[in-house]
Biopython code that builds the backbone (N, CA, C, O; Angstrom):
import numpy as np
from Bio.PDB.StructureBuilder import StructureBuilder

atoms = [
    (1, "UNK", "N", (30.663, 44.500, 53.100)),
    (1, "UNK", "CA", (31.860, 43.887, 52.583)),
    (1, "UNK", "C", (31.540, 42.939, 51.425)),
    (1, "UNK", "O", (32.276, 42.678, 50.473)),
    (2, "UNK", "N", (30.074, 42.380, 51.720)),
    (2, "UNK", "CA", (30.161, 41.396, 50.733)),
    (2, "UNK", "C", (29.928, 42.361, 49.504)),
    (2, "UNK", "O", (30.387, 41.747, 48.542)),
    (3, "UNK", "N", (29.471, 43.487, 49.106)),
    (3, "UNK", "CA", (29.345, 44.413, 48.086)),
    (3, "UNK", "C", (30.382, 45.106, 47.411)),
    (3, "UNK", "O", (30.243, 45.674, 46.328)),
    (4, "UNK", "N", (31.457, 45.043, 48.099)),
    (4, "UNK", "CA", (32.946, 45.190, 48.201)),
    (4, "UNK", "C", (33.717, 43.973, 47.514)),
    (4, "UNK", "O", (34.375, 44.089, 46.480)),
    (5, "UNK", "N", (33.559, 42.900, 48.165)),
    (5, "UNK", "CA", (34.071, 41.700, 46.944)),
    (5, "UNK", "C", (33.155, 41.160, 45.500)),
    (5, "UNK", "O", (33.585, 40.454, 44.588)),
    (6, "UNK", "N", (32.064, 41.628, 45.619)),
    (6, "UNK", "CA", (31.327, 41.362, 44.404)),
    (6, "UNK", "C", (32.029, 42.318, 43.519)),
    (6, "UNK", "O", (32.384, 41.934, 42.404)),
    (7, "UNK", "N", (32.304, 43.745, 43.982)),
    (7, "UNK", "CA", (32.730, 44.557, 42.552)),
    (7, "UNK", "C", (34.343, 44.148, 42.410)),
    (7, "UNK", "O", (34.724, 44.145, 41.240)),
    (8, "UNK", "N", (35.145, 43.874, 43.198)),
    (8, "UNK", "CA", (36.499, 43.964, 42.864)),
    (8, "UNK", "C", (36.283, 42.574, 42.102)),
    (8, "UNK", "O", (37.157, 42.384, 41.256)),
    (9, "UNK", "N", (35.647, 41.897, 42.165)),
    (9, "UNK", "CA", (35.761, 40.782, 40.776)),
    (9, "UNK", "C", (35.885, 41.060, 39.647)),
    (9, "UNK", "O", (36.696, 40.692, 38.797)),
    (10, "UNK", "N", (34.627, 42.083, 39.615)),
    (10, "UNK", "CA", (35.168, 42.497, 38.172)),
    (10, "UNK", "C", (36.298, 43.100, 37.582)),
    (10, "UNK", "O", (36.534, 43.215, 36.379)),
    (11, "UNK", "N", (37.263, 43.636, 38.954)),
    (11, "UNK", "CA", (38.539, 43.707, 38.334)),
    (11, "UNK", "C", (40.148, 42.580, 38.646)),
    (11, "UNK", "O", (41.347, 42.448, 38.400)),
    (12, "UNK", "N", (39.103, 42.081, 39.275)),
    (12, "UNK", "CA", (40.310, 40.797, 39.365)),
    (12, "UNK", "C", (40.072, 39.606, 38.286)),
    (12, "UNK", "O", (40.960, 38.755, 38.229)),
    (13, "UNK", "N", (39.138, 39.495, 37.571)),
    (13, "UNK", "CA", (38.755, 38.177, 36.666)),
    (13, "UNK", "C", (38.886, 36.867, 37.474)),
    (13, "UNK", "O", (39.051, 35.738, 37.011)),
    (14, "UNK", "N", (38.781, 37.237, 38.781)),
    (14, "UNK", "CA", (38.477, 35.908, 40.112)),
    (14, "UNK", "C", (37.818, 36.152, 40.698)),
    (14, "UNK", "O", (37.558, 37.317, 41.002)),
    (15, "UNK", "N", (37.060, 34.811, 41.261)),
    (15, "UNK", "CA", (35.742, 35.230, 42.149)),
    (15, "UNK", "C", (36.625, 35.380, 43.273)),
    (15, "UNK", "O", (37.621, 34.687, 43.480)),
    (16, "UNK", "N", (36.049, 36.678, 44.253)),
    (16, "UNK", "CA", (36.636, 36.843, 45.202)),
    (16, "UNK", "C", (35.542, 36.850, 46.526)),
    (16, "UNK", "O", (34.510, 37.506, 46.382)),
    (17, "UNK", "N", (35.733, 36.243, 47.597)),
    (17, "UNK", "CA", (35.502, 35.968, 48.542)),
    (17, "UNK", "C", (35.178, 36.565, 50.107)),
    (17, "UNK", "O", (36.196, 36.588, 50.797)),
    (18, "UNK", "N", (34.367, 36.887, 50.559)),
    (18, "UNK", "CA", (34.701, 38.001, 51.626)),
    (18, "UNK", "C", (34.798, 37.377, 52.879)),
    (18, "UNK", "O", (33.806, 37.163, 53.576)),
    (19, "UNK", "N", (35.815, 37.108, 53.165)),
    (19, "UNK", "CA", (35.950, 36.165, 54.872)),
    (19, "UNK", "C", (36.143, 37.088, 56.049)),
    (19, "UNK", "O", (36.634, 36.744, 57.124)),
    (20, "UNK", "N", (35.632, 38.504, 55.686)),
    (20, "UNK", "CA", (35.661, 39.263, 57.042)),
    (20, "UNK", "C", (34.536, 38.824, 57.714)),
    (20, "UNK", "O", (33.658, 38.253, 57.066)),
    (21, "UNK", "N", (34.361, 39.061, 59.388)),
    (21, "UNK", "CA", (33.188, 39.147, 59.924)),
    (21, "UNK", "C", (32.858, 40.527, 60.340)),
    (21, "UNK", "O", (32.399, 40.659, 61.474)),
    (22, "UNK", "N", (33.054, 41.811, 59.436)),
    (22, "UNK", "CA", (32.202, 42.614, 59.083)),
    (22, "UNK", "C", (31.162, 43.086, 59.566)),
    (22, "UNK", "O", (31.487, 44.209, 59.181)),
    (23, "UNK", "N", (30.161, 43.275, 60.081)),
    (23, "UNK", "CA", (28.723, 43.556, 59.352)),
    (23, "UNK", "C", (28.167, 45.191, 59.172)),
    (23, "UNK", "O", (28.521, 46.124, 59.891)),
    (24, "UNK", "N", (27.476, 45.250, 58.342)),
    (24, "UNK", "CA", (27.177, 46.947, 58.246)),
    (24, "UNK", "C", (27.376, 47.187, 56.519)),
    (24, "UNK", "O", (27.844, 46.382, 55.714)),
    (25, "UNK", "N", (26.843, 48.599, 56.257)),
    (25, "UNK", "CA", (26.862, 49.050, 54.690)),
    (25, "UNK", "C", (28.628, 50.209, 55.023)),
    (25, "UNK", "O", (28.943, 50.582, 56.154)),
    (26, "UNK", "N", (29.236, 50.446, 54.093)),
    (26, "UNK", "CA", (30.343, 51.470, 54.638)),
    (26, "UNK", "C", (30.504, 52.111, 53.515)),
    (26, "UNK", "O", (30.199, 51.444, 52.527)),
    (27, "UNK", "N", (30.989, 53.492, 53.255)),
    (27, "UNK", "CA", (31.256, 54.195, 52.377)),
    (27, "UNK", "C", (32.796, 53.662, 51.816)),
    (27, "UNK", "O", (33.476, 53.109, 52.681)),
    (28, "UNK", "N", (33.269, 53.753, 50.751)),
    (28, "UNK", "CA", (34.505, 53.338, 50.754)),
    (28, "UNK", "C", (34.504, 54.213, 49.517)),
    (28, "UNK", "O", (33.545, 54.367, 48.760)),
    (29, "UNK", "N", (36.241, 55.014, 49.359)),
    (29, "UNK", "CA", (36.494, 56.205, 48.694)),
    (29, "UNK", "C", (38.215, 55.488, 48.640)),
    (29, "UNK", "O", (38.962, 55.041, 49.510)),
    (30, "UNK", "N", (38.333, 55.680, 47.039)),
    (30, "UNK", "CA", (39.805, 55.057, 46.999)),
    (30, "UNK", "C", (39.887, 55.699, 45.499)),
    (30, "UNK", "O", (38.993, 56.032, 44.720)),
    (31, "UNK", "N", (41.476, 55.744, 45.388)),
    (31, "UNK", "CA", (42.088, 56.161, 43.986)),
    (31, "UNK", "C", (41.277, 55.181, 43.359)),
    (31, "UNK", "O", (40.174, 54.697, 43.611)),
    (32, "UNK", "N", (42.531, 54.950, 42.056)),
    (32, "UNK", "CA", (42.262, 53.933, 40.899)),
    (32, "UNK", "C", (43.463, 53.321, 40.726)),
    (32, "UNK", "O", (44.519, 53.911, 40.497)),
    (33, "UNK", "N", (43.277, 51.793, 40.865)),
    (33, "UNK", "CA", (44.959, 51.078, 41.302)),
    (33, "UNK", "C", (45.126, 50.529, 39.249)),
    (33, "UNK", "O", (44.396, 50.749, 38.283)),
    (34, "UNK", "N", (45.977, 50.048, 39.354)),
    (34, "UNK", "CA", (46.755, 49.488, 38.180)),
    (34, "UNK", "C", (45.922, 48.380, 37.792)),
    (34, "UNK", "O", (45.708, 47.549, 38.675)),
    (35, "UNK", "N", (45.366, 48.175, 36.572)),
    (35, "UNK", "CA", (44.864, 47.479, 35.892)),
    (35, "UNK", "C", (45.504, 45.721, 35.869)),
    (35, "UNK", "O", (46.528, 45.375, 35.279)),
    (36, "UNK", "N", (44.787, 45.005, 36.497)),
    (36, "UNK", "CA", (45.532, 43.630, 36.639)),
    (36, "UNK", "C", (46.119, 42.894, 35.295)),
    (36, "UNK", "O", (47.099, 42.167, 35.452)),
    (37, "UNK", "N", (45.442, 43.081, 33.687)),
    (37, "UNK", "CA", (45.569, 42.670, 32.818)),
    (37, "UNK", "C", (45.633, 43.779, 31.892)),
    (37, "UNK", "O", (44.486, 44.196, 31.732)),
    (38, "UNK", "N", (46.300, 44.307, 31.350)),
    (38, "UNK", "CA", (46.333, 45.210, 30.359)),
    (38, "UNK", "C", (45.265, 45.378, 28.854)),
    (38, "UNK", "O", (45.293, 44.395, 28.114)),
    (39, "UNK", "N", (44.471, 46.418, 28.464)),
    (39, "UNK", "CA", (43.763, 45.442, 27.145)),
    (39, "UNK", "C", (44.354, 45.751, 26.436)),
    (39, "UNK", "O", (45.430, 46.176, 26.859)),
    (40, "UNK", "N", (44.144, 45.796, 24.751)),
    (40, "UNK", "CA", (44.924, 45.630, 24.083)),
    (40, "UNK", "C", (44.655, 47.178, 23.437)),
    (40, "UNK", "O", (43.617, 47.796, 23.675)),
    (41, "UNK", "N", (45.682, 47.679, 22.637)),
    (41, "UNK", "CA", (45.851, 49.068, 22.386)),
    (41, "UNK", "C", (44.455, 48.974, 21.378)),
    (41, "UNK", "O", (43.734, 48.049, 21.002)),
    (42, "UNK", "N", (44.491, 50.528, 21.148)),
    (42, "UNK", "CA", (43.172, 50.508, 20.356)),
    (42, "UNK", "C", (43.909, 50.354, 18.788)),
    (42, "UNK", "O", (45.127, 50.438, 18.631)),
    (43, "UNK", "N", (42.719, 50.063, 17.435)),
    (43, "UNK", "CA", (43.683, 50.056, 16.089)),
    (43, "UNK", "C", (44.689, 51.017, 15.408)),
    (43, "UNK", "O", (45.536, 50.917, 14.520)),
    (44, "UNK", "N", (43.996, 52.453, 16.606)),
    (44, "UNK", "CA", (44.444, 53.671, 15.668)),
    (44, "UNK", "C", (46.080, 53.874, 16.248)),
    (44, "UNK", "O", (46.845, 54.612, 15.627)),
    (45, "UNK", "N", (46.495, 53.199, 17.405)),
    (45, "UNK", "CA", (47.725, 53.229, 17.757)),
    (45, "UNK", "C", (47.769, 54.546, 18.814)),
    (45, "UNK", "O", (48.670, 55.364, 18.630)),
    (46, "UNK", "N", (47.161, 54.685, 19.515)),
    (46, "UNK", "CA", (47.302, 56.283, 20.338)),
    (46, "UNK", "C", (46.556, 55.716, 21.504)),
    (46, "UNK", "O", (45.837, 56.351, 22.276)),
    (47, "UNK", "N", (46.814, 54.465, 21.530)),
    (47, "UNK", "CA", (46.735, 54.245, 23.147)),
    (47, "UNK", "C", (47.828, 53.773, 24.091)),
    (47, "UNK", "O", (48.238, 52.649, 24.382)),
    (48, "UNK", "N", (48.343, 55.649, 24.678)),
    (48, "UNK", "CA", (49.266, 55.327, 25.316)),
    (48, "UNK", "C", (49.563, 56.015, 26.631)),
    (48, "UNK", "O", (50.370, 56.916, 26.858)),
    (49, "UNK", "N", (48.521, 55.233, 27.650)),
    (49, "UNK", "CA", (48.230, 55.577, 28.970)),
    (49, "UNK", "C", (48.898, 54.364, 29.704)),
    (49, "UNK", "O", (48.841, 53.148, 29.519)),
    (50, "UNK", "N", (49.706, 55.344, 30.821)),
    (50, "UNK", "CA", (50.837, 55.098, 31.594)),
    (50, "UNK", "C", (50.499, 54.719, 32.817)),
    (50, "UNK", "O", (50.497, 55.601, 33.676)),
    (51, "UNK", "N", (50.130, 53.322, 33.213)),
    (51, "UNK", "CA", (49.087, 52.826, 33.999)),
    (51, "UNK", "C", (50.157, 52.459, 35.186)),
    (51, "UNK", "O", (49.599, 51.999, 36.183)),
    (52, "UNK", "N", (51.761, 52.583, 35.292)),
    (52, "UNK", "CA", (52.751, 52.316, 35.981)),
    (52, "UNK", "C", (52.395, 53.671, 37.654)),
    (52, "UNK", "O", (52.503, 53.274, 38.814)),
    (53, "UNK", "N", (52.133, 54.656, 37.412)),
    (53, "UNK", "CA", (51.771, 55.279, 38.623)),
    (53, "UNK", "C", (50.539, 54.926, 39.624)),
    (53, "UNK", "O", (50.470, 55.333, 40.784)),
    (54, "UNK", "N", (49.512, 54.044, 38.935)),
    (54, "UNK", "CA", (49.040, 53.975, 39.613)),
    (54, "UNK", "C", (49.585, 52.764, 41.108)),
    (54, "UNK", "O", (50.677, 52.206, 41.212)),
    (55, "UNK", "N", (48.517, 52.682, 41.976)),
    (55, "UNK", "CA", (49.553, 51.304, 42.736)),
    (55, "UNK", "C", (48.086, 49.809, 42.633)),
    (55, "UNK", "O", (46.868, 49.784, 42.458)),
    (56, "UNK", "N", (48.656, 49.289, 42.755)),
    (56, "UNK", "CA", (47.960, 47.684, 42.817)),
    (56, "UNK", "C", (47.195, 47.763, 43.745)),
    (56, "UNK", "O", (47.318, 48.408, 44.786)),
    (57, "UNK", "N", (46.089, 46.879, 43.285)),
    (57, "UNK", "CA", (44.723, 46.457, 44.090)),
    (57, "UNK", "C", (45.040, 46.205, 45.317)),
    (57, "UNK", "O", (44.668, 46.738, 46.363)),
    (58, "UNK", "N", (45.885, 45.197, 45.077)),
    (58, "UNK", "CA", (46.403, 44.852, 46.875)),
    (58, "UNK", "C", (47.053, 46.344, 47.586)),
    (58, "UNK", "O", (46.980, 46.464, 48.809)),
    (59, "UNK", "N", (47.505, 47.138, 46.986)),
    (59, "UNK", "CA", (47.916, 48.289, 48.030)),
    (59, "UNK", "C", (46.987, 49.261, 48.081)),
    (59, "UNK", "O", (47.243, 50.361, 48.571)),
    (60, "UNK", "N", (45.908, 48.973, 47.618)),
    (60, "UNK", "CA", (44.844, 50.091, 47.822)),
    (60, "UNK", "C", (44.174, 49.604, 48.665)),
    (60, "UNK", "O", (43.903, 50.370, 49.589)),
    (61, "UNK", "N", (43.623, 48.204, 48.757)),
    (61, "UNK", "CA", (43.102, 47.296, 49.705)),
    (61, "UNK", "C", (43.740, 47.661, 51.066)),
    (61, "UNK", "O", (43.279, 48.434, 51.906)),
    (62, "UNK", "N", (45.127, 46.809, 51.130)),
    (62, "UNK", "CA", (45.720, 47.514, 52.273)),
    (62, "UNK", "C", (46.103, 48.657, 53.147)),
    (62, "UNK", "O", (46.679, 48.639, 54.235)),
    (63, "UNK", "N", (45.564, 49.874, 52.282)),
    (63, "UNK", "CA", (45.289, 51.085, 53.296)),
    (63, "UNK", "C", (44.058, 50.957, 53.626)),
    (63, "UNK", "O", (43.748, 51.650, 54.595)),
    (64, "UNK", "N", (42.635, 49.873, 52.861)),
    (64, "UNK", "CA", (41.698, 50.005, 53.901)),
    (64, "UNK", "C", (41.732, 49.183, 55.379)),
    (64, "UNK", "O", (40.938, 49.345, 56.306)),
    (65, "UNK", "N", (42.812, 48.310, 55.335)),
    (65, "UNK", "CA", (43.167, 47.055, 56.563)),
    (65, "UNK", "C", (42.398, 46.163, 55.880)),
    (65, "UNK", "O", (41.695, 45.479, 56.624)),
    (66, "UNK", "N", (42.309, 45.973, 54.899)),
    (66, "UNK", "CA", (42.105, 44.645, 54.086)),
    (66, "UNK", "C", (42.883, 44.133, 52.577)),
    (66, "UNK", "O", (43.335, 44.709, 51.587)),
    (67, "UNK", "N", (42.724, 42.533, 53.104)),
    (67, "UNK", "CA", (44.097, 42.091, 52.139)),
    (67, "UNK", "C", (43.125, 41.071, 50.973)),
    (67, "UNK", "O", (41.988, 40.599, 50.957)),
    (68, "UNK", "N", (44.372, 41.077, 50.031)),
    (68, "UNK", "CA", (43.273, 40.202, 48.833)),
    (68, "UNK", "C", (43.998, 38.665, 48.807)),
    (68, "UNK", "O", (44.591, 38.655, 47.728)),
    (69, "UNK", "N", (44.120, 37.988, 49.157)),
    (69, "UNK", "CA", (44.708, 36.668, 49.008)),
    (69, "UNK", "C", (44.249, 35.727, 48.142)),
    (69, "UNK", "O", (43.039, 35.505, 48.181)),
    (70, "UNK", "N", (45.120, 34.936, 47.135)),
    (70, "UNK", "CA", (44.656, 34.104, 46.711)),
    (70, "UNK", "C", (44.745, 32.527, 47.225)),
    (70, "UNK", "O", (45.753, 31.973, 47.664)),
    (71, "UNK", "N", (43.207, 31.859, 47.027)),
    (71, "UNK", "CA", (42.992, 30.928, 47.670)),
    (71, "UNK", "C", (42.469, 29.791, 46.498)),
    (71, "UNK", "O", (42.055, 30.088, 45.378)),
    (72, "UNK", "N", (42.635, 28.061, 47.202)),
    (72, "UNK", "CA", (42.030, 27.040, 46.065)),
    (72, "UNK", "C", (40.927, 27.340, 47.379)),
    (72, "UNK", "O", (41.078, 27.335, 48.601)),
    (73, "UNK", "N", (39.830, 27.582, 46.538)),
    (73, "UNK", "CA", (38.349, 26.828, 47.180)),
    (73, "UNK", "C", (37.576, 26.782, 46.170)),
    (73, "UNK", "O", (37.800, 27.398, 45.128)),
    (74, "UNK", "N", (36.404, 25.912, 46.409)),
    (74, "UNK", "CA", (35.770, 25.497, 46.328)),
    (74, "UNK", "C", (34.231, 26.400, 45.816)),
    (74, "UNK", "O", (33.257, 26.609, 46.540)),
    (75, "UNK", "N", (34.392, 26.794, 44.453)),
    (75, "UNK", "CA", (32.728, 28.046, 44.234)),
    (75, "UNK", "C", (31.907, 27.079, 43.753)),
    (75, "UNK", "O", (32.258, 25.992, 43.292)),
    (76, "UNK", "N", (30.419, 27.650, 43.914)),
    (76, "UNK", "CA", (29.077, 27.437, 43.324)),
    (76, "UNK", "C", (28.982, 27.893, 41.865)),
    (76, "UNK", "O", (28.985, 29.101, 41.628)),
    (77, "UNK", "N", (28.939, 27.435, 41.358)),
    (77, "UNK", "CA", (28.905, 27.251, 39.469)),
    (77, "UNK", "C", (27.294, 27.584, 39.296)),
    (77, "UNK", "O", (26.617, 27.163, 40.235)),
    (78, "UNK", "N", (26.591, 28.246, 38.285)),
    (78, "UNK", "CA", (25.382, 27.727, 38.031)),
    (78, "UNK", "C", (25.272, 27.569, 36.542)),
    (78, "UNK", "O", (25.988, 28.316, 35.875)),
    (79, "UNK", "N", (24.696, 26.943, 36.075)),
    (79, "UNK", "CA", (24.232, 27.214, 34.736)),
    (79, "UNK", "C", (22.587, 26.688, 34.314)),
    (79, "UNK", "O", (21.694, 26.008, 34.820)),
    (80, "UNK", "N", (22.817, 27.421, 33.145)),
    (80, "UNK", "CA", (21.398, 28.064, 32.845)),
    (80, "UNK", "C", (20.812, 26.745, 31.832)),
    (80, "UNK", "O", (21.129, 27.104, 30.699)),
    (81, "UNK", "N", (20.284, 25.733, 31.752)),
    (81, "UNK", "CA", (20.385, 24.859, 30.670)),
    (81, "UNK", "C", (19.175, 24.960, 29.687)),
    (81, "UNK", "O", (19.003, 24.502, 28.558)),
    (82, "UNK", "N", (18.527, 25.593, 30.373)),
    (82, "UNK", "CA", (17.153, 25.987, 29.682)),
    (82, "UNK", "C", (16.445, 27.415, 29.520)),
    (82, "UNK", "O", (16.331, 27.957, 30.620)),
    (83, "UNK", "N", (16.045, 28.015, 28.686)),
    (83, "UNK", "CA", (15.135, 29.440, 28.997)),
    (83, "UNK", "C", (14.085, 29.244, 27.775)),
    (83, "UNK", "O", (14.350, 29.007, 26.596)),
    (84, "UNK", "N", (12.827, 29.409, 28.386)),
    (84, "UNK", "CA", (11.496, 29.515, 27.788)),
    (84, "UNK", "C", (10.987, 31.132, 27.857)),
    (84, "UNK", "O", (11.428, 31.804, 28.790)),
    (85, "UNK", "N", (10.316, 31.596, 27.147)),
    (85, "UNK", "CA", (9.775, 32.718, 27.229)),
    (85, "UNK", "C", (7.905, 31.824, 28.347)),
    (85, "UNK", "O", (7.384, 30.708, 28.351)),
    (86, "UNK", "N", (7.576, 33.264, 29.109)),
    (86, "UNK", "CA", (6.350, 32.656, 30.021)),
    (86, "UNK", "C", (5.155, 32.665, 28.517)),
    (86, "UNK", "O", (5.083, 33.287, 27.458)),
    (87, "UNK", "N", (4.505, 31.777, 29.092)),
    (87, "UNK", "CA", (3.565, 31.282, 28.392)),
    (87, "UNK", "C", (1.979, 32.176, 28.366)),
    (87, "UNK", "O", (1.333, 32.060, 29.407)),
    (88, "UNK", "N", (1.547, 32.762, 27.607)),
    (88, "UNK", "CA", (0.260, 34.326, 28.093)),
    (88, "UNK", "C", (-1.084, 33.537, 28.059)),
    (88, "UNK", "O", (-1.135, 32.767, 27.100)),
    (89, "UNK", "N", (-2.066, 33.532, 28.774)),
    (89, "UNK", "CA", (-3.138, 33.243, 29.001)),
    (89, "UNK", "C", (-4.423, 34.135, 28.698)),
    (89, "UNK", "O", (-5.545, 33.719, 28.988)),
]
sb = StructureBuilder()
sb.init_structure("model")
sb.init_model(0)
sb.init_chain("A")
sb.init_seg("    ")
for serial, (resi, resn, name, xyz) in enumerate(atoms, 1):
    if name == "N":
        sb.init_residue(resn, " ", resi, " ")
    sb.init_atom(name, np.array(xyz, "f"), 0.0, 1.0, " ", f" {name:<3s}", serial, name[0])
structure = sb.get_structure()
C-alpha cells in the first residue's frame, strides 16, 4: 500500500498518505481516471482529448475499497543545502 500512495502522488500533486494497516505486496489493475489538473493544450492547437469519460481517482480508488481523503497533517520536508562531488584519493 505504501507503493500505492507513493505513485498516486504523482497524480494528485499531494503527498498522500497510507493509513491502511495493510501488509503484503498486491497486484493492482485499474483503468485510467480523469486527470486532476488539466495541462495546457499543445501550440499547434490539436489537443483535443475528451478526458470527461474517464471517472475520478476517488472512484477508481473506491472500487478497490479504498478512499482518498483529504487531510491537514503534518509532512517531513527535506532539503538538500549542500552537494559536493566525493573527493578521489
Amino acid at each position: 500500500m505504501d507503493d500505492l500512495a507513493h505513485y498516486i502522488e504523482n497524480w494528485t500533486d499531494l503527498p498522500v498518505v497510507n493509513r491502511t494497516t495493510l501488509p503484503g505486496l498486491y497486484t493492482v489493475n485499474t483503468r485510467g481516471w480523469r486527470p486532476m489538473r488539466l495541462p495546457p493544450p499543445p501550440p499547434n492547437g490539436s489537443g483535443t482529448v475528451d478526458f470527461t469519460q474517464l471517472p475520478s481517482i476517488g472512484a477508481v480508488l473506491g472500487r478497490l475499497g479504498l478512499e482518498l481523503r483529504r487531510e491537514e497533517a503534518t509532512v517531513p520536508i527535506y532539503a538538500v543545502e549542500h552537494i559536493e562531488r566525493p573527493s578521489t584519493y
